[in-house]
Chimera marker file (.cmm) of the C-alpha trace (Angstrom):
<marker_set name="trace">
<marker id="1" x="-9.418" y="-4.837" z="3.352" r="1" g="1" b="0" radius="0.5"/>
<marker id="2" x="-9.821" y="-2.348" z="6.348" r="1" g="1" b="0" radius="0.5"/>
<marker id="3" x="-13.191" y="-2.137" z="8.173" r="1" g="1" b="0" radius="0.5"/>
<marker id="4" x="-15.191" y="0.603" z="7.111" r="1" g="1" b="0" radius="0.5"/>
<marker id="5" x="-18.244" y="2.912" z="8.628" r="1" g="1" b="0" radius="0.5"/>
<marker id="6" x="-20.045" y="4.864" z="6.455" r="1" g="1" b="0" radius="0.5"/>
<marker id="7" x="-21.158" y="8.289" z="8.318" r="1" g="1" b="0" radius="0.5"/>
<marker id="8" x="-24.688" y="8.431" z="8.517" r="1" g="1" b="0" radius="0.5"/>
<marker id="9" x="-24.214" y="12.379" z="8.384" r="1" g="1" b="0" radius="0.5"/>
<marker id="10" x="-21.858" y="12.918" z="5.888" r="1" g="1" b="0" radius="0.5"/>
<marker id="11" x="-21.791" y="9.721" z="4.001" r="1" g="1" b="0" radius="0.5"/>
<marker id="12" x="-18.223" y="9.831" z="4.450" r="1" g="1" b="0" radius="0.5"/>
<marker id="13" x="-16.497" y="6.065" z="5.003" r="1" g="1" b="0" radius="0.5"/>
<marker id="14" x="-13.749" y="5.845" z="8.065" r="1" g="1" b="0" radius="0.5"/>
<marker id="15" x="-11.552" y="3.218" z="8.222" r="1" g="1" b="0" radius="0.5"/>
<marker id="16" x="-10.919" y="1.327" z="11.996" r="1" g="1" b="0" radius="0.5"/>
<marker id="17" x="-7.185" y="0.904" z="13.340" r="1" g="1" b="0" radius="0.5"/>
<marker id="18" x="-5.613" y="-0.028" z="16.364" r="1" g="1" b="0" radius="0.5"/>
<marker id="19" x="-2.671" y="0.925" z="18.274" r="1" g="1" b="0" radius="0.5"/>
<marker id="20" x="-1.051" y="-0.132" z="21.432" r="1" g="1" b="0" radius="0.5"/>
<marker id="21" x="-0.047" y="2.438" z="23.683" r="1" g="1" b="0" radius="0.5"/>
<marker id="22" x="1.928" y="2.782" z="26.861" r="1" g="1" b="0" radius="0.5"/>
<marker id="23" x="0.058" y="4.652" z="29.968" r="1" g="1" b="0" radius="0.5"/>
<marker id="24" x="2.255" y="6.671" z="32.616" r="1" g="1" b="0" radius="0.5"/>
<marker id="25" x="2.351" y="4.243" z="35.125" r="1" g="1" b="0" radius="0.5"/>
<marker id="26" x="3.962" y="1.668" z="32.687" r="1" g="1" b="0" radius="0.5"/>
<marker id="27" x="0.634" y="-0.220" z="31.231" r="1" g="1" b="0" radius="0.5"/>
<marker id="28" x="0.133" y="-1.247" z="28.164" r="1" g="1" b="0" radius="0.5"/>
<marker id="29" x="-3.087" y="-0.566" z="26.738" r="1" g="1" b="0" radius="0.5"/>
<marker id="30" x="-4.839" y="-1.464" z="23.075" r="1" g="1" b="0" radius="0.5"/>
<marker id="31" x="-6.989" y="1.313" z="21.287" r="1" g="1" b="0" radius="0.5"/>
<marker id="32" x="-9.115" y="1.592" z="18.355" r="1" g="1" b="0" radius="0.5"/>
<marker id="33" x="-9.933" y="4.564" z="16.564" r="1" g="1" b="0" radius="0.5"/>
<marker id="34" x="-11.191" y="5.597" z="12.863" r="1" g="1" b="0" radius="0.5"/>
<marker id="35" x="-9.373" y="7.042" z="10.288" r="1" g="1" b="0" radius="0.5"/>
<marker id="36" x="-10.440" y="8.704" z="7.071" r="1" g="1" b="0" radius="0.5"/>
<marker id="37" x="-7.596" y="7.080" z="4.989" r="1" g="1" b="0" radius="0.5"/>
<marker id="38" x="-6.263" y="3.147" z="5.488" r="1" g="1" b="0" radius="0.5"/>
<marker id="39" x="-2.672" y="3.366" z="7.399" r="1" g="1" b="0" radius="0.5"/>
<marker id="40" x="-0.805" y="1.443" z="9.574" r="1" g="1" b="0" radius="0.5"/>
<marker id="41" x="-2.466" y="-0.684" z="12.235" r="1" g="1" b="0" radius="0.5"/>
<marker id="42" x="-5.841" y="-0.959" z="10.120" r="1" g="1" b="0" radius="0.5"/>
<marker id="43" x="-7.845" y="-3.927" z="11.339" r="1" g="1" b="0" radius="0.5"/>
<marker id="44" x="-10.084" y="-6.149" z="8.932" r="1" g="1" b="0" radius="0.5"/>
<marker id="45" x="-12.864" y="-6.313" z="11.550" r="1" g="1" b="0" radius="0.5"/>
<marker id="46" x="-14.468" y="-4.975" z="14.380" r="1" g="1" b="0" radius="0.5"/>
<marker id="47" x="-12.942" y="-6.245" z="17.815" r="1" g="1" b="0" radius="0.5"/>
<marker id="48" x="-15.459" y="-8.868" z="19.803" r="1" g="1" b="0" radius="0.5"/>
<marker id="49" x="-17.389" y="-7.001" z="22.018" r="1" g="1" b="0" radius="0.5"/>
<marker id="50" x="-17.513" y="-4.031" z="20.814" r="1" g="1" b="0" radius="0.5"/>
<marker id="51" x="-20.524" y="-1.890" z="18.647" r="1" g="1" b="0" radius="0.5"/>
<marker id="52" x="-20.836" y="0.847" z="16.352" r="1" g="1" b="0" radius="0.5"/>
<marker id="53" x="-21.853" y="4.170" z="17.152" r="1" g="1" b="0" radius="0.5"/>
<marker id="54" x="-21.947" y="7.567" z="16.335" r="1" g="1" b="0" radius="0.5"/>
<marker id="55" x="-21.287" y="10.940" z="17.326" r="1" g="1" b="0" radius="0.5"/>
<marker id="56" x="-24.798" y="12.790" z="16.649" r="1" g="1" b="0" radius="0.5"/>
<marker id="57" x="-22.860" y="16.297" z="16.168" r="1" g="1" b="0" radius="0.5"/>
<marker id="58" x="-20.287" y="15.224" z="14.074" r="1" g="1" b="0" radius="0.5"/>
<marker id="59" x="-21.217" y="12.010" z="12.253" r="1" g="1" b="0" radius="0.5"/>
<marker id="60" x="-17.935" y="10.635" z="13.466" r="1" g="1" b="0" radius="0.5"/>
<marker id="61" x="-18.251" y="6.825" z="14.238" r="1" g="1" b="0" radius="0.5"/>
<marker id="62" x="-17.361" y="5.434" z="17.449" r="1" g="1" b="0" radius="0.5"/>
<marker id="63" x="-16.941" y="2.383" z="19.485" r="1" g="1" b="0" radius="0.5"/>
<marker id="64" x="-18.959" y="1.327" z="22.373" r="1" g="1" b="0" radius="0.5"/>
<marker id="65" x="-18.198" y="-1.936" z="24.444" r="1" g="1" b="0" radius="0.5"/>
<marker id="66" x="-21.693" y="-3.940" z="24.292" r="1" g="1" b="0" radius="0.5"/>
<link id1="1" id2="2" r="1" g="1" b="0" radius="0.2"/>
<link id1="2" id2="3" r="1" g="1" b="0" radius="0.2"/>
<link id1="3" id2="4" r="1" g="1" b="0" radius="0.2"/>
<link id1="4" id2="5" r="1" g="1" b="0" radius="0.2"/>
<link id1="5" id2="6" r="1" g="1" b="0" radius="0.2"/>
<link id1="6" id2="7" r="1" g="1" b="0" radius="0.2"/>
<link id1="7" id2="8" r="1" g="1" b="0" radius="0.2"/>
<link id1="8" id2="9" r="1" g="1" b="0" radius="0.2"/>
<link id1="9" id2="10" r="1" g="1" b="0" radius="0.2"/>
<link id1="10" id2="11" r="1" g="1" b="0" radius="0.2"/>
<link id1="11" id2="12" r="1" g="1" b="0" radius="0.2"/>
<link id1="12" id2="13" r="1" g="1" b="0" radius="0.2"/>
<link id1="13" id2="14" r="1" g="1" b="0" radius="0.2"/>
<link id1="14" id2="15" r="1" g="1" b="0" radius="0.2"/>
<link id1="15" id2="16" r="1" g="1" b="0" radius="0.2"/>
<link id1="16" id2="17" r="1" g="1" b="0" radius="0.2"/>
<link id1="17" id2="18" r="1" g="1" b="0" radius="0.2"/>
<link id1="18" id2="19" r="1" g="1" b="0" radius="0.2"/>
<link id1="19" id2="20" r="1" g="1" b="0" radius="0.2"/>
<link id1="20" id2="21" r="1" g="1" b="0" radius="0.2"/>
<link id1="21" id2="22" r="1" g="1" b="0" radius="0.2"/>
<link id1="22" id2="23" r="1" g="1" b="0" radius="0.2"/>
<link id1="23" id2="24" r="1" g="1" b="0" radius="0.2"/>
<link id1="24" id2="25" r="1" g="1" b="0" radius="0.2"/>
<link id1="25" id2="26" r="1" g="1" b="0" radius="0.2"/>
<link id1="26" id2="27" r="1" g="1" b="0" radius="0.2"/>
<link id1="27" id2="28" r="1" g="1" b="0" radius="0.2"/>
<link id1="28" id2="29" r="1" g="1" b="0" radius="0.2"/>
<link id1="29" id2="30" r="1" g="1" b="0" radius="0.2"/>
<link id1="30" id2="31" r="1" g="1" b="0" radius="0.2"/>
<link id1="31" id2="32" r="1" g="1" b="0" radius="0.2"/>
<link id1="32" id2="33" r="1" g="1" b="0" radius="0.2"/>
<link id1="33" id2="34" r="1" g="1" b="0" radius="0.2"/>
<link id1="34" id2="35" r="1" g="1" b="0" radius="0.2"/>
<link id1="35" id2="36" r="1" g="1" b="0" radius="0.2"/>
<link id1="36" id2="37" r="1" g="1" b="0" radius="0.2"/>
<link id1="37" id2="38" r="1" g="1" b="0" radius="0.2"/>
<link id1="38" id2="39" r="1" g="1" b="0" radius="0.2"/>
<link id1="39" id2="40" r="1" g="1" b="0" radius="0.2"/>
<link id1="40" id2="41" r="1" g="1" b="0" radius="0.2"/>
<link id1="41" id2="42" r="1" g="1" b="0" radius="0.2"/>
<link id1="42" id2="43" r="1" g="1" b="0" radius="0.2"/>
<link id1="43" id2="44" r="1" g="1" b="0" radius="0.2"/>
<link id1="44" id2="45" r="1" g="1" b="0" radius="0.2"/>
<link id1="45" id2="46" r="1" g="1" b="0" radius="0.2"/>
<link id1="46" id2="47" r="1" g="1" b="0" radius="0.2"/>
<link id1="47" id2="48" r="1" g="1" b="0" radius="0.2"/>
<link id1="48" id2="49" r="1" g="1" b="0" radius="0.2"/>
<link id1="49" id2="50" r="1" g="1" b="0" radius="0.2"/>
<link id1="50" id2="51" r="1" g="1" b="0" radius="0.2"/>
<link id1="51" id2="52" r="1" g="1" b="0" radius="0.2"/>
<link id1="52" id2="53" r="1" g="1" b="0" radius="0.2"/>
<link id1="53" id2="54" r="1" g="1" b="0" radius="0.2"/>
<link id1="54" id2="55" r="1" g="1" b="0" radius="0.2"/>
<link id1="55" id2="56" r="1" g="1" b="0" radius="0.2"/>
<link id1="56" id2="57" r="1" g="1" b="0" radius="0.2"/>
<link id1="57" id2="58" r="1" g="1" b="0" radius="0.2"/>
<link id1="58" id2="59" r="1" g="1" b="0" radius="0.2"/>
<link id1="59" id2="60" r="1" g="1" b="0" radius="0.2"/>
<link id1="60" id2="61" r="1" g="1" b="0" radius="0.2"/>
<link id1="61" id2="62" r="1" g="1" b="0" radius="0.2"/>
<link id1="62" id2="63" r="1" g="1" b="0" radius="0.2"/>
<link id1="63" id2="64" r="1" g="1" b="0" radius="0.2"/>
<link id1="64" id2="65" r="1" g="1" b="0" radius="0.2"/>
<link id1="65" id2="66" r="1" g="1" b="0" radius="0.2"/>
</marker_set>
């Protein structure tokens, strides 16, 4: 089962993936971003390190290193 945030705004659950992605100069980087629906790259739990936030205007969640 994905992790899941529930908006605090909108009560809305988003679903946290991860995808590795290739800068200009060549680099290979990892990123995590939420996702209304499960899909590929969806990650059981939240990456060591790292915190929930969210985005006051939108209710979006994010993640903060912390």
């Amino acid at each position: 089962m994905a992790f899941g945030a529930v908006s605090k705004k909108s009560g809305t659950t988003f679903y946290l993936h991860k995808r590795e992605v290739t800068l200009r100069g060549g680099r290979k980087q990892m990123i995590y971003f939420f996702g209304k629906e499960i899909k590929e790259g969806a990650i059981d739990q939240l990456p060591a390190g790292y915190v929930i936030g969210e985005n006051s205007k939108t209710g979006l969640p994010i993640l903060k290193k912390g």
